[in-house]
C-alpha positions in Angstrom: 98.5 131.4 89.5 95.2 128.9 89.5 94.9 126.2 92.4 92.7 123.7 91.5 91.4 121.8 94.9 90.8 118.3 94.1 88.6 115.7 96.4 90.7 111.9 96.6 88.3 109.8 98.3 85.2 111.1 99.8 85.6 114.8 101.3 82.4 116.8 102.5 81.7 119.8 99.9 81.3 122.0 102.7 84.9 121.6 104.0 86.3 122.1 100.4 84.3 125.3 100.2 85.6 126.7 103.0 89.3 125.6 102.3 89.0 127.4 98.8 87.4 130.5 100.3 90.3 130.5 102.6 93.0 129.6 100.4 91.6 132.2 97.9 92.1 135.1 101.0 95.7 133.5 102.1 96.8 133.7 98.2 95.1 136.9 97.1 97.5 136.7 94.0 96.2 133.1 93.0 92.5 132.1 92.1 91.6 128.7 93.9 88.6 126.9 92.6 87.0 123.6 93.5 87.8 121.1 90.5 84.7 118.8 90.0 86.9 115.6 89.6 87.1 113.1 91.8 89.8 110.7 92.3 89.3 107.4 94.0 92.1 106.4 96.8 94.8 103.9 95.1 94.3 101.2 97.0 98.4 100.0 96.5 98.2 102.7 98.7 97.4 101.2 101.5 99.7 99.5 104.5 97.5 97.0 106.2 100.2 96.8 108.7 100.3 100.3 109.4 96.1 101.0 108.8 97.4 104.3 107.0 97.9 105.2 103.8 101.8 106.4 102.0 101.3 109.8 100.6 103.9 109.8 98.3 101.8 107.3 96.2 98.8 109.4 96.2 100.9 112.5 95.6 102.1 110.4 92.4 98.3 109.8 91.3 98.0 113.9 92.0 101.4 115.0 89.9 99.6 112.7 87.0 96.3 114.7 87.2 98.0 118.1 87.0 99.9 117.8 84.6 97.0 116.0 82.4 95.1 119.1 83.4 96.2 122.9 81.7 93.9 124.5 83.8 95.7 124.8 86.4 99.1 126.0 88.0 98.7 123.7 90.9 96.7 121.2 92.2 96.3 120.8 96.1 94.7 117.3 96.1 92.7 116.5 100.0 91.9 113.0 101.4 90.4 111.9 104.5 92.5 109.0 105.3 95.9 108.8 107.6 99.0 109.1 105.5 102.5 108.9 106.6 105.8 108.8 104.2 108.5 105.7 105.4 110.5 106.7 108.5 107.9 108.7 109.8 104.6 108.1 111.8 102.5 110.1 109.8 102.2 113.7 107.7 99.8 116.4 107.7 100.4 116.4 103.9 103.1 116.3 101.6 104.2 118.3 98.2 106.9 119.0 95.3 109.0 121.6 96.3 109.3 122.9 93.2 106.7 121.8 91.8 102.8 121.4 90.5 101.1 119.0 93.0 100.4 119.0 96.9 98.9 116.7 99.2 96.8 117.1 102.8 95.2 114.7 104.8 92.4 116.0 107.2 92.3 112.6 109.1 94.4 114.0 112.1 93.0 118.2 112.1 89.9 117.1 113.6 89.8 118.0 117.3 88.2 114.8 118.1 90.8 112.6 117.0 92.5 114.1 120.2 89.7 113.5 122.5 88.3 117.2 122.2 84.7 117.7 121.0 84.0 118.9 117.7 85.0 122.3 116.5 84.5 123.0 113.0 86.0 126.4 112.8 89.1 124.5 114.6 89.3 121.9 112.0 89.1 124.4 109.0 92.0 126.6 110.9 93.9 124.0 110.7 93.3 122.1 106.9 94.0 125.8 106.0 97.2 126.0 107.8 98.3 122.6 106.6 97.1 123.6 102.8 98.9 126.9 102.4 101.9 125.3 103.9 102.2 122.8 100.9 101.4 124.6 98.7 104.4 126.6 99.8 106.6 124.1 99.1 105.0 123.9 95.5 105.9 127.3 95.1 109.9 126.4 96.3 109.6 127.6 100.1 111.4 125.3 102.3 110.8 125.1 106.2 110.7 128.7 108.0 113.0 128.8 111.8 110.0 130.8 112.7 107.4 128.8 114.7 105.0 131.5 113.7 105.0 130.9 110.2 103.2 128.8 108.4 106.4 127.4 106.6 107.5 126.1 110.1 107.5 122.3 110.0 104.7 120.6 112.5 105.9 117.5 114.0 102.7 117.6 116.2 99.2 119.5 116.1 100.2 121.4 118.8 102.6 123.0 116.3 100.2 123.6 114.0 97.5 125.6 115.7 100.6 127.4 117.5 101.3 129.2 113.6 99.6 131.2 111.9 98.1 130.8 108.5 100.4 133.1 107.2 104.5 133.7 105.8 106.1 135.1 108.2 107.7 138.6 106.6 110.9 136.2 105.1 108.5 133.7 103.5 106.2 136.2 102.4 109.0 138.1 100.2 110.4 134.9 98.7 106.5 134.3 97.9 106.6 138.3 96.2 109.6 137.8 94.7 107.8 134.8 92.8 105.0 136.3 91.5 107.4 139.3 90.8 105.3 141.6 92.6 108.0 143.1 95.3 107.5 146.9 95.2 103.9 147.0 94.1 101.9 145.7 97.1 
């Protein structure tokens, strides 16, 4: 499996870097690389209403670049904007489930957005969290019971930094079973 990490809008490289080194230790089966494309933010997008953008529109414009693209399994495309899908307030990120293409939005990690100072190792705990969660889904997972697990659904941010970047053991051998490796690790 190859994740390709794609910037939609303006992302700092250093964040990236540290998402792919990450992502690279939570998959150890995959390879996760920085792609050097960048894709602008579809402005029909945007809800001036709301101030935030729908995700399931920029997930669209993702799903078209992957599957333009061969060199790649999946493709875990990051903005910096506020997204939210109809019915809800907003998302962390969204994905197919099954599927090629997944979506995060770093807009509400940051502890400052909650009135905390700036915490950079903070912030890249949690786009990691977020990132292995969708692309989860790509690989089929559903939501995990277990508030542990980083399959576990997180309504709030409190909810993320209370799981871990990890499958919990049931997650983890669905992800085995997969990549056909049950047995051999």
């Amino acid at each position: 499996m190859k994740i390709g990490i794609l910037r939609v809008g303006e992302i700092p490289t250093d964040v990236l870097s540290r998402l792919t080194e990450n992502l690279n230790i939570s998959f150890p089966e995959a390879r996760c690389q920085l792609i050097s494309d960048v894709l602008a933010l579809p402005s029909q997008a945007f809800n001036n209403t709301r101030g935030q953008y729908r995700s399931d529109i920029i997930l669209d414009l993702i799903k078209d670049y992957s599957h333009k693209t061969k060199a790649f399994s999946h493709v875990l495309g990051v903005v910096d904007v506020d997204i939210y899908v109809p019915g809800l307030n907003f998302v962390f990120g969204e994905a197919e489930c099954p599927g090629k293409a997944a979506l995060i939005s770093l807009w509400r990690l940051r502890p400052e957005f909650y009135g905390k100072p700036p915490n950079f190792e903070v912030f890249i705990e949690r786009a990691t969290k977020e990132a292995v969660h969708e692309l989860g889904h790509t690989l089929g997972l559903g939501h995990c019971a277990n508030p542990f697990c980083v399959m576990y659904f997180s309504n709030s941010i409190f909810e993320t930094d209370r799981k871990k970047s990890l499958f919990c053991n049931k997650c983890y051998s669905k992800i085995l079973s997969l990549f056909n490796l049950a047995g051999k690790s």
